[in-house]
C-alpha positions as CSV (number, residue, x, y, z in Angstrom):
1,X,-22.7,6.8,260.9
2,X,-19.3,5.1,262.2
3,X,-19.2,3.9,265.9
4,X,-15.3,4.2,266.7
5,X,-15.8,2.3,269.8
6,X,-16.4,-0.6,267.2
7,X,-13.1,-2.5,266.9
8,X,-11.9,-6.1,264.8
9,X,-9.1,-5.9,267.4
10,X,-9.5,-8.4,270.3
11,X,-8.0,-6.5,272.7
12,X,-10.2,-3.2,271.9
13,X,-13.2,-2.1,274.1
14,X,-16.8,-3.5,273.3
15,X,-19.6,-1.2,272.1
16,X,-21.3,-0.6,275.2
17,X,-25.1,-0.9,273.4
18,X,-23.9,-4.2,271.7
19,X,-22.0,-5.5,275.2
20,X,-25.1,-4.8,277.0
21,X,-27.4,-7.4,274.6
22,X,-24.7,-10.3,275.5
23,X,-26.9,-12.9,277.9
24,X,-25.0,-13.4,281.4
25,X,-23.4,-16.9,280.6
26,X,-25.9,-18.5,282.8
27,X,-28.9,-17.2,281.0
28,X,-27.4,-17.8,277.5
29,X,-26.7,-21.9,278.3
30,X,-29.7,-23.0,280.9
31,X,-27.4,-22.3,283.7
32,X,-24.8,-24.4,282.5
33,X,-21.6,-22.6,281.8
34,X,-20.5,-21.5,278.5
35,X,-17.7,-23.6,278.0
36,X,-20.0,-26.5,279.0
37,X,-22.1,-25.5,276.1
38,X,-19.4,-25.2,274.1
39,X,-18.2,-28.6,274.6
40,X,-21.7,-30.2,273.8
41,X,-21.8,-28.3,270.3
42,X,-18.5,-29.1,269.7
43,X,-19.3,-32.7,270.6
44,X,-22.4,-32.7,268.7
45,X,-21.0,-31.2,265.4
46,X,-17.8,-33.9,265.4
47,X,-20.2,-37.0,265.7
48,X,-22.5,-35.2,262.6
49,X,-19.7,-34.2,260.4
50,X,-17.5,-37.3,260.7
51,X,-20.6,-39.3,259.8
52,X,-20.4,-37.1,257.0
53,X,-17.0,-37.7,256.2
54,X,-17.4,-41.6,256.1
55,X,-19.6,-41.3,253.1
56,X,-17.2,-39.0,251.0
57,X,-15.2,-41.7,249.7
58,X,-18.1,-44.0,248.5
59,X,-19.7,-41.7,246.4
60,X,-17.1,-41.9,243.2
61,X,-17.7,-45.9,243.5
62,X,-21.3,-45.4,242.7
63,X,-20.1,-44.1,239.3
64,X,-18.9,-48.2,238.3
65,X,-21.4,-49.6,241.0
66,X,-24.7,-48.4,239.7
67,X,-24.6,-45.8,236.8
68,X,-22.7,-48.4,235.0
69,X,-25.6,-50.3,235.1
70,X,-27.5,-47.8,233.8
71,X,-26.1,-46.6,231.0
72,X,-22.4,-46.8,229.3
73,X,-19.8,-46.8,231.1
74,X,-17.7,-44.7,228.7
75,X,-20.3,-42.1,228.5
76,X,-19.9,-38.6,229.9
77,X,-23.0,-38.7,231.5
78,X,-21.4,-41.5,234.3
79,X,-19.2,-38.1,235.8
80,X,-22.4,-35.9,235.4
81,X,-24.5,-38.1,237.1
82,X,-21.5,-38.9,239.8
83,X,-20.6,-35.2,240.1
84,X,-24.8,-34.2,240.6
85,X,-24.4,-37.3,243.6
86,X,-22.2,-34.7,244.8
87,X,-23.5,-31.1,244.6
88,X,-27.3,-32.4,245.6
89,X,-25.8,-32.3,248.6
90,X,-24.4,-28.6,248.7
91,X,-27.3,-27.4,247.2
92,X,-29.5,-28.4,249.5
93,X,-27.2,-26.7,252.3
94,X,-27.3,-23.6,249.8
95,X,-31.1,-23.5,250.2
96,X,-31.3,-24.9,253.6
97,X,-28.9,-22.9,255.5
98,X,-30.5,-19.6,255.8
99,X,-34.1,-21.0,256.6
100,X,-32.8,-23.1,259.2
101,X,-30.9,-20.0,260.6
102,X,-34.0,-17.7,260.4
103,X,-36.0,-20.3,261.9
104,X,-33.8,-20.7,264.9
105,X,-34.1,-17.2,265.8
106,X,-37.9,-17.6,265.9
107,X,-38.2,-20.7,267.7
108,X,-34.4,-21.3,269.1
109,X,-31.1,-23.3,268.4
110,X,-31.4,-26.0,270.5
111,X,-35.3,-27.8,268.6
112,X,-33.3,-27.3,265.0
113,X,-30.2,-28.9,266.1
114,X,-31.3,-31.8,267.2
115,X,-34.2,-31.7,264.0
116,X,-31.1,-31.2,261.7
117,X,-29.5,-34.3,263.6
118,X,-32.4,-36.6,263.6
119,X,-32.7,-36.3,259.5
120,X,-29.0,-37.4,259.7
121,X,-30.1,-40.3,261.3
122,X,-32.8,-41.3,258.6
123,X,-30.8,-40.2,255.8
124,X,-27.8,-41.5,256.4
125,X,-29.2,-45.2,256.9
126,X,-31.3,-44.4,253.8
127,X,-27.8,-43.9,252.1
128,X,-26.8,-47.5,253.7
129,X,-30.3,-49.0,252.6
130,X,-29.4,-48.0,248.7
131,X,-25.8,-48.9,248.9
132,X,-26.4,-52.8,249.9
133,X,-29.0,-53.2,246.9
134,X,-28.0,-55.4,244.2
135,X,-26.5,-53.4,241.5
136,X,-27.8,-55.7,238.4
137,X,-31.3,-55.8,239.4
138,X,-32.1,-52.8,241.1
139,X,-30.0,-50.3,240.0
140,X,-32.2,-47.7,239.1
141,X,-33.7,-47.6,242.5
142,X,-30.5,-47.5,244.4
143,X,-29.3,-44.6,242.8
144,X,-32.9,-42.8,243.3
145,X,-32.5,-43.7,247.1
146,X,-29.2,-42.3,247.1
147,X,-30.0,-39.5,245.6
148,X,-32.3,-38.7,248.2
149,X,-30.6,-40.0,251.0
150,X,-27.8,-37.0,249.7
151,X,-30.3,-34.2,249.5
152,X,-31.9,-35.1,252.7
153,X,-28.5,-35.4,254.3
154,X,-27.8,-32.0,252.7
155,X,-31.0,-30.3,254.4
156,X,-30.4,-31.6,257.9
157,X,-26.9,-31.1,257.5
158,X,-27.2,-27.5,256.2
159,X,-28.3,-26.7,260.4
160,X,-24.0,-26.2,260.7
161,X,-25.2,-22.4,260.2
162,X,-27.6,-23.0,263.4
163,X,-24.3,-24.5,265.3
164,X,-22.3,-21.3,264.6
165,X,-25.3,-19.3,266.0
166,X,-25.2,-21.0,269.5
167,X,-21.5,-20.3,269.6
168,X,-22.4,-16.4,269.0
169,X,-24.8,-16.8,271.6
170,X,-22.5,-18.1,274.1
171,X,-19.0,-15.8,273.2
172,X,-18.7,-12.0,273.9
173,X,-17.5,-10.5,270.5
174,X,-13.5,-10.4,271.5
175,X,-13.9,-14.1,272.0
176,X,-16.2,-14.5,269.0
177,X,-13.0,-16.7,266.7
178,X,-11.7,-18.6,269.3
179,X,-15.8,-20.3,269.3
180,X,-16.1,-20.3,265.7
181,X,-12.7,-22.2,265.7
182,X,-14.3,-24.8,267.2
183,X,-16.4,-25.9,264.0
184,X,-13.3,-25.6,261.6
185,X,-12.0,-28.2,264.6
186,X,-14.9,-30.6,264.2
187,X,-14.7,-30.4,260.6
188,X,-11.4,-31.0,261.0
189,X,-12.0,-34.0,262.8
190,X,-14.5,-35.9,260.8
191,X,-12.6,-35.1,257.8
192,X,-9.8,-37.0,259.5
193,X,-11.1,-39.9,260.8
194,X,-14.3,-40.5,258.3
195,X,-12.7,-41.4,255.8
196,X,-10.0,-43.9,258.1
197,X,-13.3,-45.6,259.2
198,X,-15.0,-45.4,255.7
199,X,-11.3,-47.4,254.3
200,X,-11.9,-49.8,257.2
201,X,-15.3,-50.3,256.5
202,X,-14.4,-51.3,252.8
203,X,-11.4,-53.8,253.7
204,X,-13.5,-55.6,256.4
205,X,-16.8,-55.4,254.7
206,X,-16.2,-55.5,251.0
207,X,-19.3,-56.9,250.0
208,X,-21.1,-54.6,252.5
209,X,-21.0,-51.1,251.9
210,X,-23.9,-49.9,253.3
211,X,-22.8,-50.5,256.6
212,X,-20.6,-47.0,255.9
213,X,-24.2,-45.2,255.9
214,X,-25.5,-47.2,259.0
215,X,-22.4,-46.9,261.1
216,X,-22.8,-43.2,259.9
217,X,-26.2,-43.1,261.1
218,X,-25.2,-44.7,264.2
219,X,-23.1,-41.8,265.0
220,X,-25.5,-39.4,264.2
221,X,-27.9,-41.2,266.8
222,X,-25.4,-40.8,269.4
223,X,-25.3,-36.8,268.7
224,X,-29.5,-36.9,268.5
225,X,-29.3,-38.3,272.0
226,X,-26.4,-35.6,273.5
227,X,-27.6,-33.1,272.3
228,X,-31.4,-34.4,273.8
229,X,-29.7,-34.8,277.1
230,X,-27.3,-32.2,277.3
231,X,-27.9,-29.6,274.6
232,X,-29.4,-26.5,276.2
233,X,-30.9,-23.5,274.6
234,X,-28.9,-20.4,273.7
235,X,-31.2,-18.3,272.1
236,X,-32.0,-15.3,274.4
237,X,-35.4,-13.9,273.5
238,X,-35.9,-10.1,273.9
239,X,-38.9,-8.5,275.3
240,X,-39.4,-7.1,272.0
241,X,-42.4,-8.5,269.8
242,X,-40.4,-11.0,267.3
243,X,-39.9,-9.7,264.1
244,X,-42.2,-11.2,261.1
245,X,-40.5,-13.5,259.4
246,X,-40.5,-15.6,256.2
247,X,-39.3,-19.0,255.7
248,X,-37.3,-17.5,253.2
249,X,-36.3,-13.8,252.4
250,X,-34.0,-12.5,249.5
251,X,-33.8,-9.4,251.5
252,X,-31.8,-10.9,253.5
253,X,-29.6,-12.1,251.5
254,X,-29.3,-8.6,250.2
255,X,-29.0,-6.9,252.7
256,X,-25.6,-9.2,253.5
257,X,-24.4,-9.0,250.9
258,X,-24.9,-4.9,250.3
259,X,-24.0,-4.3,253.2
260,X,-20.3,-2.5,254.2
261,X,-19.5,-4.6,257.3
262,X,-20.7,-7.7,256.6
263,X,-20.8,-7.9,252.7
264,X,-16.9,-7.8,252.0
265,X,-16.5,-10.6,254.2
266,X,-19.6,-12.7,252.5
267,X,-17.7,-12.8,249.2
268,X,-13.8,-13.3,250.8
269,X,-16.1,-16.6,252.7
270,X,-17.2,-17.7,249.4
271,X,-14.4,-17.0,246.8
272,X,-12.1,-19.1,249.8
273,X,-14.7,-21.7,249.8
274,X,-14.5,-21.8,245.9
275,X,-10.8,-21.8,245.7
276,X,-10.7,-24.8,248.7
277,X,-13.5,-26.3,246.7
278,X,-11.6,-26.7,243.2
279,X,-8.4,-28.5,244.6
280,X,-10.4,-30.2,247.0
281,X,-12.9,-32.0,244.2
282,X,-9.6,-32.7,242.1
283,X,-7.3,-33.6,244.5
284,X,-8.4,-38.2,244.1
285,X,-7.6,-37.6,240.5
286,X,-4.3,-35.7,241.0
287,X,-3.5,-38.4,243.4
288,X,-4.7,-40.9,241.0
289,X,-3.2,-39.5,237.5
290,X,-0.1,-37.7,238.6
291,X,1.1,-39.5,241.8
292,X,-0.1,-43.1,240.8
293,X,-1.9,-43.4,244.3
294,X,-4.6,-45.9,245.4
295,X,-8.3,-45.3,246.8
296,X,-7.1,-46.8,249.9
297,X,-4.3,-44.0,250.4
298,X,-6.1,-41.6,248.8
299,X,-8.1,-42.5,252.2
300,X,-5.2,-41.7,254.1
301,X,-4.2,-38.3,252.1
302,X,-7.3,-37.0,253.1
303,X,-7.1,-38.2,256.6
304,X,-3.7,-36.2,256.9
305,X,-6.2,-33.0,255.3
306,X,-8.3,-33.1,258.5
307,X,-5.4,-33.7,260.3
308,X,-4.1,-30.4,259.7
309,X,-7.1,-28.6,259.5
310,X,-8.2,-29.6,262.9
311,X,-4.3,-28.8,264.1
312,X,-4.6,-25.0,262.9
313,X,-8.2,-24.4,263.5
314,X,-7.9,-25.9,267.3
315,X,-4.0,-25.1,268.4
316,X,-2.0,-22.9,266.4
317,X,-5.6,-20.3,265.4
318,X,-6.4,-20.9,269.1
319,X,-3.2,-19.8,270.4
320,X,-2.9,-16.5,268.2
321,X,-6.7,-15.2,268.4
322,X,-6.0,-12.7,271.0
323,X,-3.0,-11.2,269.5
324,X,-4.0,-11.4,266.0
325,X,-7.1,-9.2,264.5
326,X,-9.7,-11.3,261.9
327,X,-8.8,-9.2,259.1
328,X,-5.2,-10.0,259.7
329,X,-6.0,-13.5,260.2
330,X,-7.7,-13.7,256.9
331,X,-4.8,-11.6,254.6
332,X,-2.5,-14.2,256.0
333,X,-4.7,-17.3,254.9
334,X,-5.1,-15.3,251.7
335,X,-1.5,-15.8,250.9
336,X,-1.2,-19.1,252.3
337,X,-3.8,-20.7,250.6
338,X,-2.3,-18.8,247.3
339,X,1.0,-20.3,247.6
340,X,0.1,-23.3,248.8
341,X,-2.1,-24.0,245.4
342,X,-0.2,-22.5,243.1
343,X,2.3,-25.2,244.6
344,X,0.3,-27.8,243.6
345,X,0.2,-26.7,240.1
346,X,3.8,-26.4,240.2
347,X,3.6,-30.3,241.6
348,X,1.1,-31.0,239.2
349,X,3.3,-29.9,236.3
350,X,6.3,-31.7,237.5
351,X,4.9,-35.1,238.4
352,X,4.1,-35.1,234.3
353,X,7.5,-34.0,233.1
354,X,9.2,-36.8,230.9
355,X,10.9,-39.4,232.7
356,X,14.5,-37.7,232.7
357,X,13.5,-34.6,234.0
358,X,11.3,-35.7,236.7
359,X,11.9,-35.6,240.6
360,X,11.8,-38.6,242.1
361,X,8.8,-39.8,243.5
362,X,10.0,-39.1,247.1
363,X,11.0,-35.8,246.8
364,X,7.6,-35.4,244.6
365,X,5.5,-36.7,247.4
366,X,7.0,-34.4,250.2
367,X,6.6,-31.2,248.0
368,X,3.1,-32.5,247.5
369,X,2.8,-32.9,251.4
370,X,4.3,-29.6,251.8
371,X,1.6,-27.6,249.4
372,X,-1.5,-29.7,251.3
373,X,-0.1,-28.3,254.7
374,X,0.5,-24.8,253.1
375,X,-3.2,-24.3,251.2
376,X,-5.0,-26.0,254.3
377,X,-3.6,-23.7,257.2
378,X,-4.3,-20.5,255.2
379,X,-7.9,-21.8,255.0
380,X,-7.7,-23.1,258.9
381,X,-7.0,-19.2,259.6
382,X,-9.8,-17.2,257.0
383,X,-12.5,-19.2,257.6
384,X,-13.2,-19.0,261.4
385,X,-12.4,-14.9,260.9
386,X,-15.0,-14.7,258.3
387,X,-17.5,-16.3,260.5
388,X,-16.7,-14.0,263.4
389,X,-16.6,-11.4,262.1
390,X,-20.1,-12.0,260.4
391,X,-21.2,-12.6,263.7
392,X,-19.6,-9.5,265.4
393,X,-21.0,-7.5,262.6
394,X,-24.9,-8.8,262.5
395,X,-27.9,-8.1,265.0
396,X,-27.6,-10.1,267.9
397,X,-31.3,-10.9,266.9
398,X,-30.4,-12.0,263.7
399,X,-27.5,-14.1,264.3
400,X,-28.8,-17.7,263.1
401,X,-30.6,-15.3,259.4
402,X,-27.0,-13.9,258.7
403,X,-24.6,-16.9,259.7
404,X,-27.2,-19.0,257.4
405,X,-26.7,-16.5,254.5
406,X,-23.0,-16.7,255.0
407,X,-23.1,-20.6,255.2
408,X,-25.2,-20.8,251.7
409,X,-22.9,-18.7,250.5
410,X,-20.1,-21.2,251.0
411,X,-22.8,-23.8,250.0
412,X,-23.0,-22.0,246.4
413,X,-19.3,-22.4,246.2
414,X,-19.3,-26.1,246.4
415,X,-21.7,-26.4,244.1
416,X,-19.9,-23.9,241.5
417,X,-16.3,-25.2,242.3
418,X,-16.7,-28.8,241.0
419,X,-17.9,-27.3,237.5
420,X,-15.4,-24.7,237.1
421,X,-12.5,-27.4,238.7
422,X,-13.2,-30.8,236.7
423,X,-13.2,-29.3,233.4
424,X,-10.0,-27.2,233.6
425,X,-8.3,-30.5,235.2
426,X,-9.1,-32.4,231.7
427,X,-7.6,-30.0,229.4
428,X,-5.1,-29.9,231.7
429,X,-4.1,-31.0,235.5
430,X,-2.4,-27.7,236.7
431,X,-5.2,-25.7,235.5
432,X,-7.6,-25.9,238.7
433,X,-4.8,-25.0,241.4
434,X,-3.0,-22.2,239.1
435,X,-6.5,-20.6,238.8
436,X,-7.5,-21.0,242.6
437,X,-3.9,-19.4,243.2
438,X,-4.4,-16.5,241.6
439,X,-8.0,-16.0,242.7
440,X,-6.8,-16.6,246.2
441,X,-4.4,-13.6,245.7
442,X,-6.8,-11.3,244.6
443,X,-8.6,-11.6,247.1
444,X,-6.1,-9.3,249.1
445,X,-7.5,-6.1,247.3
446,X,-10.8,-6.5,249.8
447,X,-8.8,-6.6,253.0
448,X,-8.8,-2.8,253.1
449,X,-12.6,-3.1,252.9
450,X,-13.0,-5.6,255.4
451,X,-10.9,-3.6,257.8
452,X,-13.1,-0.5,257.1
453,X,-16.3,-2.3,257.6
454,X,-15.9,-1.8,261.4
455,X,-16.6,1.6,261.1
456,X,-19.8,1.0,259.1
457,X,-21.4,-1.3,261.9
458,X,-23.2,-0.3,264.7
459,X,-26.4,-2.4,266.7
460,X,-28.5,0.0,265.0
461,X,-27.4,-0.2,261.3
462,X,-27.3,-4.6,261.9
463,X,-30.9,-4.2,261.6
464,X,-32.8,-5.1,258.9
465,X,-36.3,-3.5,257.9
């Protein structure tokens, strides 16, 4: 049964039976105000993720560093091995992300936050550990050390659902973007600036890499103790008897997935994530191959990413949220992110063009600049709508579950984008971005959905048997 009251626009009324099971904002944040709360999880989730973003541009080195070692260079098994490196990580997050998320509305946000951010601390200067062993002789254990620095990394890293969760807790639903905007902003963030300090860590200490996974750690420390200090709890407990729960339930996962509000905008989260996924895993290589760019600016390409992505998500998103509704939001970064790939299969396919024929490389450069700024906003604007509206459209009681589902969904992308991405790019380097431009566009046909999933949520329907 539809509740019209129910509305994705921010200026429409609340549902009086959902308004009524919003905390006061003093109960919600341990008498702190929200914005106060909002500032420490913002805080929190910039010092996690761009400890996370210093170790991104290490990982391909590994592939010379110690696989070579291993076993031959030449062989196809270096990329595998490489490209596993990679999605332990994700996976991880994929299984990770809806535990942590049921868990926290058990026990609370505030003890799996900061558990999430002590493993960052132990895994991350596990990475470090590994990356400082001596390639020749030990080899074999360094990359087993790695391996599990990444998964463990990937487990306490995959608590980013639990983060979302205290926003939800802390913003009404009308405000519900403009707090889920905030993590696209820390991602943001770290993306920019890890991989500056991860160059700089390589031209100062060449012969030290490790100390990219120990500064990393270093940074996670500082969040661990913030978040000690100044983190409160969110989680509201009703007077309700707490609902059995499972460390893991599929029918959860179902249930999002089948379900009319929420399940539209499940998929839309992970088909984006799998479209941002594929030019994101090929983008060194296009660099590399196409633009004949360096690691070192490489570095600095995805610096001016996060750049832009923190720009939209934190300013220009920001600044429309209370005139623009989340399914609007999303049809827009739908067709940017569709242009703006299919752009970079159109710079893709010039930057090979025989010699006379070819733009010069300036001209090349700023229409590759251009197509970054283009594909990045569009995904700046879906994915903090998605996540709202996941919120807006669960049971406040099972916000941390249904954000965690939505997170390993996005999780699952990452891990299926770098095996659909990599081998189009070999047969052929415009393959990956003309693909995730047409996927990106038809995605539009479950707008109309999304927009009519307001009318299949209520408070009572969000809850699960």
């Amino acid at each position: 049964m539809s509740d019209p009251s129910i509305q994705d626009s921010p200026s429409a009324p609340l549902n009086s039976g959902l308004a009524s099971s919003l905390p006061p904002p003093a109960a919600a944040t341990g008498g702190r105000s929200p914005r106060f709360t909002l500032f420490i999880v913002f805080l929190v989730v910039v010092i996690d993720l761009l400890g996370f973003g210093i170790v991104l541009p290490l990982l391909p080195i590994y592939g010379d560093l110690y696989v070579g070692h291993l076993i031959d260079s030449n062989s196809h098994w270096v990329g595998a091995i490489v490209g596993s490196l990679l999605a332990i990580f994700s996976l991880m997050q994929f299984i990770f992300a809806p535990i942590w998320g049921r868990v926290s509305d058990r026990v609370g946000r505030r003890p799996i936050l900061l558990l999430g951010l002590a493993g960052s601390v132990i895994f991350y200067a596990l990475f470090g550990f590994g990356s400082d062993l001596p390639a020749a002789e030990w080899a074999g254990l360094a990359l087993t050390l790695l391996f599990i620095a990444r998964a463990g990394a990937g487990v306490a890293g995959a608590t980013i659902a639990t983060a979302q969760a205290v926003i939800a807790d802390c913003t009404p639903p009308e405000r519900r973007k403009h707090g889920m905007a905030l993590i696209g902003m820390a991602f943001g963030i770290g993306f920019t600036f890890g991989p500056l300090v991860a160059v700089a860590s390589l031209r100062f200490f060449p012969l030290h890499k490790g100390v990219v996974g120990y500064f990393a750690a270093g940074l996670s420390l500082i969040a661990l103790i913030l978040g000690m200090v100044l983190l409160p709890e969110t989680r509201r407990f009703s007077e309700a008897p707490p609902l059995t729960r499972k460390w893991f339930d599929w029918n959860a996962v179902r249930f999002a997935l089948s379900n009319p509000a929420v399940g539209p905008v499940v998929w839309v989260f992970f088909l984006t994530t799998l479209g941002f996924t594929m030019f994101e895993v090929t983008l060194a290589l296009l660099f590399k191959d196409a633009m004949k760019i360096g690691i070192e600016d490489n570095g600095y390409l995805f610096a001016y990413i996060g750049f832009v992505l923190a720009l939209a998500q934190g300013v220009l998103y920001r600044r429309l949220a209370k005139r623009v509704s989340e399914p609007t939001f999303m049809a827009v970064g739908i067709v940017l992110m569709g242009l703006g790939m299919a752009s970079l299969a159109g710079v893709s396919w010039a930057a090979i063009q025989p010699l006379e024929y070819r733009l010069e490389y300036r001209t090349l450069f700023t229409l590759l600049l251009v197509s970054l700024t283009v594909a990045v906003t569009g995904f700046a604007l879906l994915t903090p709508s998605a996540q709202a509206l996941v919120s807006r459209r669960s049971d406040p009681e099972k916000q941390g579950e249904i954000l965690g589902v939505n997170q390993s969904a996005s999780a699952m992308a990452r891990i299926v984008g770098p095996l659909i991405s990599l081998p189009l790019y070999f047969v052929n380097h415009l393959l990956p971005y003309l693909l995730g431009g047409v996927l990106m566009l038809l995605m539009l046909a479950l707008i109309p959905r999304i927009r009519r999933g307001k009318d299949a949520f209520t408070p009572t329907a969000a809850r699960m048997e």
